[in-house]
LOPAMI-764415 format. One line per field, with one value per residue (C-alpha): residue number from 1; residue in three letters; chain; x, y, z. Coordinates in steps of 0.5 Angstrom, whole numbers, padded with zeros to 4 digits. Each point is the difference from the previous one (the first is absolute). Example, Ala and Ser with C-alpha at 12.3 -4.5 7.8 and 13.67 -1.06 7.14 Angstrom:
n: [1 2]
res: [ala ser]
chain: [A A]
x: [0025 0002]
y: [-0009 0007]
z: [0016 -0002]
end
This chain:
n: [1 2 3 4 5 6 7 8 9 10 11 12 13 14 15 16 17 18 19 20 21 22 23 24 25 26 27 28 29 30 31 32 33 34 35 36 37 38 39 40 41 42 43 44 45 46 47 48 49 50 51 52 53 54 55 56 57 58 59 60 61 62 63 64 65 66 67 68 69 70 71 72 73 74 75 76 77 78 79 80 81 82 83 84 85 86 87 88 89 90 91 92 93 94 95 96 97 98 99 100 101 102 103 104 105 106 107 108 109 110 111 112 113 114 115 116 117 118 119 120 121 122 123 124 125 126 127 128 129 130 131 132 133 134 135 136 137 138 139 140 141 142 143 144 145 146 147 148 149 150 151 152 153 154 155 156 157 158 159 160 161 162 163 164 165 166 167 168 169 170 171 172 173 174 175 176 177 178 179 180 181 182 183 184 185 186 187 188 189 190 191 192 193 194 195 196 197 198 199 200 201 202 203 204 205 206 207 208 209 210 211 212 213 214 215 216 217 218 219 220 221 222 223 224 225 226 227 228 229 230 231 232 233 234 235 236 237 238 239 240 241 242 243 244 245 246 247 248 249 250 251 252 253 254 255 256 257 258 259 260 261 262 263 264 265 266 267 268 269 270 271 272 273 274 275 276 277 278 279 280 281 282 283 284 285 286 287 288 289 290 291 292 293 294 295 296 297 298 299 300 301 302 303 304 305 306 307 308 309 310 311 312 313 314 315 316 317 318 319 320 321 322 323 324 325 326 327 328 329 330 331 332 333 334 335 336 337 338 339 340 341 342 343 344 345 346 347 348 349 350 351 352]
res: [unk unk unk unk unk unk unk unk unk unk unk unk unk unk unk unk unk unk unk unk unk unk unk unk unk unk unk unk unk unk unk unk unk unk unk unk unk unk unk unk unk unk unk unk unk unk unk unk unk unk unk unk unk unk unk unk unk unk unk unk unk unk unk unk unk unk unk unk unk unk unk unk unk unk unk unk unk unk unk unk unk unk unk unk unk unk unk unk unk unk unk unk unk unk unk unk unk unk unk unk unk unk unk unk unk unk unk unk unk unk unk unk unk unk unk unk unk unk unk unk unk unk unk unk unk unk unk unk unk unk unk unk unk unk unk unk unk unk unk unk unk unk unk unk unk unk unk unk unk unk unk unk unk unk unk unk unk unk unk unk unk unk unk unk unk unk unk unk unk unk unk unk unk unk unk unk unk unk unk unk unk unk unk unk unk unk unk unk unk unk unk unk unk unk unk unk unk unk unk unk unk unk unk unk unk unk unk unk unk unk unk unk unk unk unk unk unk unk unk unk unk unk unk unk unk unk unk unk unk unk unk unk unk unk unk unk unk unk unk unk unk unk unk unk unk unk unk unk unk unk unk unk unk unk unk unk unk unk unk unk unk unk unk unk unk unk unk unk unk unk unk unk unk unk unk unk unk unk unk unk unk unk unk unk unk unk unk unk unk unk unk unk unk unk unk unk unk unk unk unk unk unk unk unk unk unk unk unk unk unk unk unk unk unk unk unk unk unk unk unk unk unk unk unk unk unk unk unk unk unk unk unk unk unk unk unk unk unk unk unk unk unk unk unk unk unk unk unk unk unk unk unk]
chain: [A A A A A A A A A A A A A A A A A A A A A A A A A A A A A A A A A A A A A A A A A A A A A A A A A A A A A A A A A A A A A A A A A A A A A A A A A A A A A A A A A A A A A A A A A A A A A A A A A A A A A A A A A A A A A A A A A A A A A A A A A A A A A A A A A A A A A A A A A A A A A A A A A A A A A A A A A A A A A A A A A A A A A A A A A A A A A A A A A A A A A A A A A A A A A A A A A A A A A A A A A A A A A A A A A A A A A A A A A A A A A A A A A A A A A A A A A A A A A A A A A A A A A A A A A A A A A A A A A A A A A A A A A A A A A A A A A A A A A A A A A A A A A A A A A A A A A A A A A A A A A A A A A A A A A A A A A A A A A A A A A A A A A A A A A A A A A A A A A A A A A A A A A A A A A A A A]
x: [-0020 -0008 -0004 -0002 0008 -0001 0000 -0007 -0001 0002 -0001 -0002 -0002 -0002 0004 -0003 -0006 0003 0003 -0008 -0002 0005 -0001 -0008 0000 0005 -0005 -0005 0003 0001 -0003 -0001 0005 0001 0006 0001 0003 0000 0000 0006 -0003 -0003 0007 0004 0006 0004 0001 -0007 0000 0005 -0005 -0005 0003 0004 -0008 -0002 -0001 0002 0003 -0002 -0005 0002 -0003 0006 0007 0003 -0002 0001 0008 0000 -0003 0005 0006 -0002 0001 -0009 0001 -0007 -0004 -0006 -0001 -0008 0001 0000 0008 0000 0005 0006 0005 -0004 -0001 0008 0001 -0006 0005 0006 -0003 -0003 0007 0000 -0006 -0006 -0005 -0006 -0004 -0007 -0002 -0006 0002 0003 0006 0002 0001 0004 0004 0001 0003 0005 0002 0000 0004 0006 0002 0000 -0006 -0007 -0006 -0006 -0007 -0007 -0005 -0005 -0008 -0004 -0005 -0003 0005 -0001 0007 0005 0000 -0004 -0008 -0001 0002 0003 0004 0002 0003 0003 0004 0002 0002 0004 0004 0000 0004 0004 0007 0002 -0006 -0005 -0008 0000 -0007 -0006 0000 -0007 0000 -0007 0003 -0008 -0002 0005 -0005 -0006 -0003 -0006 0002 -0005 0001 0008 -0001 -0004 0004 0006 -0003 -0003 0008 0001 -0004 0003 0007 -0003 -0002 0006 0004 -0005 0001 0007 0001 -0005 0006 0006 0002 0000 -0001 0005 -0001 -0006 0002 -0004 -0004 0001 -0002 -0006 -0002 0005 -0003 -0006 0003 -0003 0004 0001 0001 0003 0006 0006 0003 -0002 0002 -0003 0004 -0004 -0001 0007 -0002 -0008 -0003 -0007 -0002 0001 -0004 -0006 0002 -0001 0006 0003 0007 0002 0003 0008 0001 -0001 0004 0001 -0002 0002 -0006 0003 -0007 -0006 -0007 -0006 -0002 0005 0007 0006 0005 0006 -0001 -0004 0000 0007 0000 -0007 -0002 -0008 -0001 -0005 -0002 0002 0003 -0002 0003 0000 -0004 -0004 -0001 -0008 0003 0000 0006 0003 0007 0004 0007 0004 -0006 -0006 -0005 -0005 -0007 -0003 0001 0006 0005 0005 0006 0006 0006 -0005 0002 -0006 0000 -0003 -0003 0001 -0006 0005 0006 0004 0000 0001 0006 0003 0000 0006 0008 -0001 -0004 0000 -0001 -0003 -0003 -0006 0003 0009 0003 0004 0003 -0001 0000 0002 -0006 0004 -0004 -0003 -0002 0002 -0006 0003]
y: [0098 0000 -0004 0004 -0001 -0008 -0003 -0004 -0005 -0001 -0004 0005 -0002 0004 -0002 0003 -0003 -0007 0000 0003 -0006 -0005 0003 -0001 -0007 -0001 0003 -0004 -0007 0004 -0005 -0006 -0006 0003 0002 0004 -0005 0006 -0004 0002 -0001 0008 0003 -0004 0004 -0003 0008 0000 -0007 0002 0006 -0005 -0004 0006 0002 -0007 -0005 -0006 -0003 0002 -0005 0000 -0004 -0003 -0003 0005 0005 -0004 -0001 0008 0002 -0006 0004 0006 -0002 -0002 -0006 -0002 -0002 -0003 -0002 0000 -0006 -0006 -0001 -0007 0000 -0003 0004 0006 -0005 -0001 0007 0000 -0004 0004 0005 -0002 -0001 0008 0002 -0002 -0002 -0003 -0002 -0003 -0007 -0003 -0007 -0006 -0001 0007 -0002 -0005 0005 0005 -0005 -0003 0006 0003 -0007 0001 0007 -0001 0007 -0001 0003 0002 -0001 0003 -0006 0005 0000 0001 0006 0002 0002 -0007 0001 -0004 -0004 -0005 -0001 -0004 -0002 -0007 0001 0006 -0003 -0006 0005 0003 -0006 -0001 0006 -0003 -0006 0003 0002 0007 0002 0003 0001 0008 0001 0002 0003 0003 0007 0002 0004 -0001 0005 0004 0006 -0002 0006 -0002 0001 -0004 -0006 0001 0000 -0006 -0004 0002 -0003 -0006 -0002 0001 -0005 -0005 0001 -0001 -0006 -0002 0002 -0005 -0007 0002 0000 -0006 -0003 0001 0006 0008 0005 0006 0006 0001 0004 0004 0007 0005 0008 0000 -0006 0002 0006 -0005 -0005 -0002 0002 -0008 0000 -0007 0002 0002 0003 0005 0000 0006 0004 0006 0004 0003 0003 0000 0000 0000 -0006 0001 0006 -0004 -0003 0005 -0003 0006 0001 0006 0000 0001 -0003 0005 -0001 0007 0002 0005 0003 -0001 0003 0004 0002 0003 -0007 -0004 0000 -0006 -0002 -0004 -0007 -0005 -0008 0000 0004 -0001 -0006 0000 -0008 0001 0006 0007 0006 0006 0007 0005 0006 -0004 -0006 -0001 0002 -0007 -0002 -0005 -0003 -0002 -0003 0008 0004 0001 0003 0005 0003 0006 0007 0001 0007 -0003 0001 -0003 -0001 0000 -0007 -0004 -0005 -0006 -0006 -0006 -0005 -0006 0002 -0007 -0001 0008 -0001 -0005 0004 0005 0000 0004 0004 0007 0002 0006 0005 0004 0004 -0001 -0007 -0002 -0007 -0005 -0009 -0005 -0004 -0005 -0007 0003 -0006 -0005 -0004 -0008]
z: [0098 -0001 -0003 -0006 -0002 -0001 -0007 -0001 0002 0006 0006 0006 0007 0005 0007 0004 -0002 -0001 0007 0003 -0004 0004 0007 0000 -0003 0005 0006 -0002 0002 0007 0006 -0005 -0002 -0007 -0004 -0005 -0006 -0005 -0008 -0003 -0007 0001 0002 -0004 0004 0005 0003 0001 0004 0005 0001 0002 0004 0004 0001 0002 -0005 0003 -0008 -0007 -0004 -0008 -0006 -0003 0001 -0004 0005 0006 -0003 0000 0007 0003 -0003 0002 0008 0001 0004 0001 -0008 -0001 -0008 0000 -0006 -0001 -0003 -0004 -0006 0002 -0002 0004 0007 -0001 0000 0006 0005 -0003 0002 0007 0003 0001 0002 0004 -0006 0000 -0007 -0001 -0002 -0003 -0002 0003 -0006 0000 0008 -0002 -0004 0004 0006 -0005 -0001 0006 0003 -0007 0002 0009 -0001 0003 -0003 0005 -0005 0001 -0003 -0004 0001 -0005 0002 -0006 -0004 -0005 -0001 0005 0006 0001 0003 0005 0007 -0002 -0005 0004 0005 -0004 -0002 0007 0002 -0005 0002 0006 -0003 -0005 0002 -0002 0001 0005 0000 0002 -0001 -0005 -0006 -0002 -0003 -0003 -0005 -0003 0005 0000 -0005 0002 0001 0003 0007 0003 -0005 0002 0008 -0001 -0004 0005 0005 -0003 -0003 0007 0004 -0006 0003 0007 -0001 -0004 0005 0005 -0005 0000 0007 0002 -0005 0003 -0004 0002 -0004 0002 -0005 -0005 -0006 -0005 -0001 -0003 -0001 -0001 0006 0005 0004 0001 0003 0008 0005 0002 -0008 -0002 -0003 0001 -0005 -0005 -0008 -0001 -0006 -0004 0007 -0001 -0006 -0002 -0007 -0004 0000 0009 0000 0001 0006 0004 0004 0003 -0003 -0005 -0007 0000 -0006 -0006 -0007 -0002 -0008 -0005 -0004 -0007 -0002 0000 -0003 0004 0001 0001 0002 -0001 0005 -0001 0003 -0002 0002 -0001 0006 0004 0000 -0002 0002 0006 -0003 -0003 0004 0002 -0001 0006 0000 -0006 0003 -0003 -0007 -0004 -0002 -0007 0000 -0005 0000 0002 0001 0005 -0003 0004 -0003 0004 0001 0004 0001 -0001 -0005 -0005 0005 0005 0006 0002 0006 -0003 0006 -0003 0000 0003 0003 0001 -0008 -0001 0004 -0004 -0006 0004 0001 0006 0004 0001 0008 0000 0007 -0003 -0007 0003 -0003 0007 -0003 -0005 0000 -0005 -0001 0001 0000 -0008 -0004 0005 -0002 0001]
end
């Protein structure tokens, strides 16, 4: 089957693209103690995570519980869940859930803590956790060293529990397209976790892994880096709001579009932002990609002469991958114009 058969929209991802992607991210960690820990949240398909550990991850990051439920009854026997997971109900399945699988979740409060230790005691299960750093995200984590390793001490004490390390993911930096003002932020965050890791040591606790980055920070990390693991997700795909990074991957996922119209100055396409997420900006039509484009709910919108004519496909590149792909039931997997397979997205609207 080719492409140009595909009823519109579709969720089109270019293999051989995605797998050059994977292997160059891979190759960048060559001679450090980093590890590619890909986000889960990008794919949202267990298929393609087991591609990426074959390839040499050594376990999948998600964002949610839900998520982690779908990797572990998939056979991934490593997950991370790069969250605080706090109501109860949720910290019940959590422990339930750590009796099948090496799981680790991030903690940022001494309560929750608690929490997770009963938990983990109730159902014989034992739950590795990241204590989370606060590295100019303003979102989670805590700020400084003292309370930071009050809580790493608690772990310690906790049964069920174990202190695995740091989170501390700068998704801040993660589109800073100044690269200058990227490097040096990269840097400073890293001379912060040195000396954590230092007060943690002068107080009898070590620090084994140290978790974070991103796509837009990884290729920058030293080769004597600090961290360990790599939460990189946007690099198997690319998007717009990436382009500006210049951080060396390529485009492999498209959402292939019909145009339903046209007029000398413009031509409509048959998705809008229920299939092309618009939240970090629009998305760019391949061959006009300086045209600017309108979204409505069905429709995209592009003003400018063009060749093109109605029944006519276009590949669109989403402006953000990662919500892009949560508007979809399935990928299709293409090489150059030939179909060669498809995927459930399975992990769709697992958001809790």
């Amino acid at each position: 089957m080719k492409l140009n058969q595909l009823e519109t929209p579709a969720l089109v991802i270019q293999k051989p693209a995605m797998e050059r992607n994977l292997a160059h991210m891979i190759a960048l960690f060559d001679g450090t103690a980093m590890r590619l820990r890909p986000h889960y949240k990008t794919i949202k398909s267990p298929y393609l995570a087991q591609i990426q550990l074959a390839a040499g991850a050594k376990g999948i990051t998600c964002a949610k519980l839900s998520e982690a439920e779908d990797l572990c009854d998939a056979g991934v026997r490593d997950v991370l869940i790069s969250n605080q997971i706090v109501q109860p109900a949720k910290i019940e399945k959590l422990a339930v859930l750590a009796s099948k699988c090496d799981l680790t979740v991030c903690v940022d409060n001494a309560d929750n803590i608690a929490a997770l230790s009963k938990a983990a005691a109730s159902y014989g299960s034992f739950i590795n956790c990241y204590v989370e750093l606060d590295v100019g995200m303003g979102r989670c984590g805590v700020s400084t060293f003292e309370d930071f390793y009050a809580l790493a001490k608690q772990l310690t004490e906790s049964p069920g529990l174990n202190y695995g390390g740091i989170q501390a993911y700068a998704g801040n930096l993660a589109h800073e397209y100044d690269l200058e003002k990227r490097t040096r932020m990269v840097r400073e965050n890293e001379d912060r976790l040195r000396a954590l890791i230092a007060y943690l040591r002068e107080h009898g606790i070590e620090t084994e892994n140290v978790s974070g980055g991103s796509t837009g920070t990884a290729f920058l990390k030293a080769r004597d880096t600090v961290y360990t693991e790599i939460q990189a997700g946007s690099f198997m795909f690319m998007d717009v709001a990436y382009a500006g990074t210049k951080v060396g991957f390529e485009n492999a996922l498209f959402v292939a579009a019909t145009v339903v119209s046209a007029a000398s100055d413009r031509f409509i396409l048959d998705c809008g932002v229920k299939t092309v997420s618009p939240d970090q900006g629009p998305p760019v039509v391949v061959g006009y990609e300086s045209l600017p484009v309108k979204m409505s709910e069905e429709h995209i919108s592009v003003y400018g002469a063009h060749d093109l004519k109605i029944g006519d496909m276009v590949m669109v590149i989403p402006g953000h991958c990662c919500a892009t792909v949560n508007l979809f039931d399935w990928y299709v997997l293409a090489s150059g114009d030939t179909v060669v397979g498809r995927t459930p997205v399975v992990s769709r609207g697992k958001s809790r």
